[in-house]
N, C-alpha and C positions, 0 to 999 in steps of 0.2 A: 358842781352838780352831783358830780361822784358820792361826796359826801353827805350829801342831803337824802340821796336815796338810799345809801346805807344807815342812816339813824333814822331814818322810817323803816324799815324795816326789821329793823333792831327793837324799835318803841311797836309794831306790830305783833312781834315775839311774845314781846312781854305781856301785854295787853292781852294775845290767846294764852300764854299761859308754858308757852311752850319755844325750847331755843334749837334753834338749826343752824344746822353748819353742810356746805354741801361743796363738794372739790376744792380743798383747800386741805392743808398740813396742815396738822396738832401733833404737837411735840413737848415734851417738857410740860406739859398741862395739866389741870387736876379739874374734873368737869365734876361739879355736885349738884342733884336733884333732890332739893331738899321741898320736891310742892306739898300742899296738901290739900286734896281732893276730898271733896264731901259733895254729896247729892249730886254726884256728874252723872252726865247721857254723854259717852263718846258715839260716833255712828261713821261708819266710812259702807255709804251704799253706791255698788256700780262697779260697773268694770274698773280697778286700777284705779281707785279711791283712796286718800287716807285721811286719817283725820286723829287729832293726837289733843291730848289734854293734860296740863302739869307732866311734857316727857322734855328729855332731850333726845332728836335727831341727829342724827352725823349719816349723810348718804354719799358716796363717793368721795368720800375724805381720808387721807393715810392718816393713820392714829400709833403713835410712838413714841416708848418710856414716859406714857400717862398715865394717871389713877384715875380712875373710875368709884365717882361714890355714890349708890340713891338710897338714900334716905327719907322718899317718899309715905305719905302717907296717907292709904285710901281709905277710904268708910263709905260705903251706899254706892260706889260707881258702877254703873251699868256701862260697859264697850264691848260693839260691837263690830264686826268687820263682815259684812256680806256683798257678794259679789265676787268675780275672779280676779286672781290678787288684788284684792282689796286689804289693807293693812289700818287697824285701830291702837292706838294703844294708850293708855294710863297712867302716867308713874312712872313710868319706865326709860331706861336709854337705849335707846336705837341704833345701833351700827351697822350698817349695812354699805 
């Protein structure tokens, strides 16, 4: 069962466009952002909202001896983040 709920969530990633990874080790990895974003609306409205389009997330996760690549590429994207910590983002990789 375990595994059916990690490849939904995996095919959820991909389908928003966007990969997370959250309390878990990366070590020896090479994580690359290669989206491309045209005519996006990101919006993270409200308290403690996010919302992400062609990024990679890493939240709570130890990240060591990896490479880090984005070569994203945006044109026309509108993100926004309103609200307190609310966090939006685009293209981008996220470590937090």
């Amino acid at each position: 069962m375990k595994t059916v709920s990690l490849a939904a969530v995996v095919l959820m990633s991909i389908v928003a466009g966007t990969a997370m990874a959250e309390g878990s080790k990366i070590e020896k990895s090479t994580l690359i952002n290669a989206s491309k974003n045209t005519l996006t609306n990101t919006q993270a409205i409200g308290r403690n909202s996010a919302a992400s389009t062609g990024s990679i997330s890493v939240v709570g996760s130890k990240v060591e001896k990896s490479t880090l690549i984005n070569a994203s590429k945006n044109t026309l994207t509108n993100t926004q983040a309103i609200g307190r910590d609310s966090l939006a983002t685009t293209g981008s990789i996220d470590i937090r």
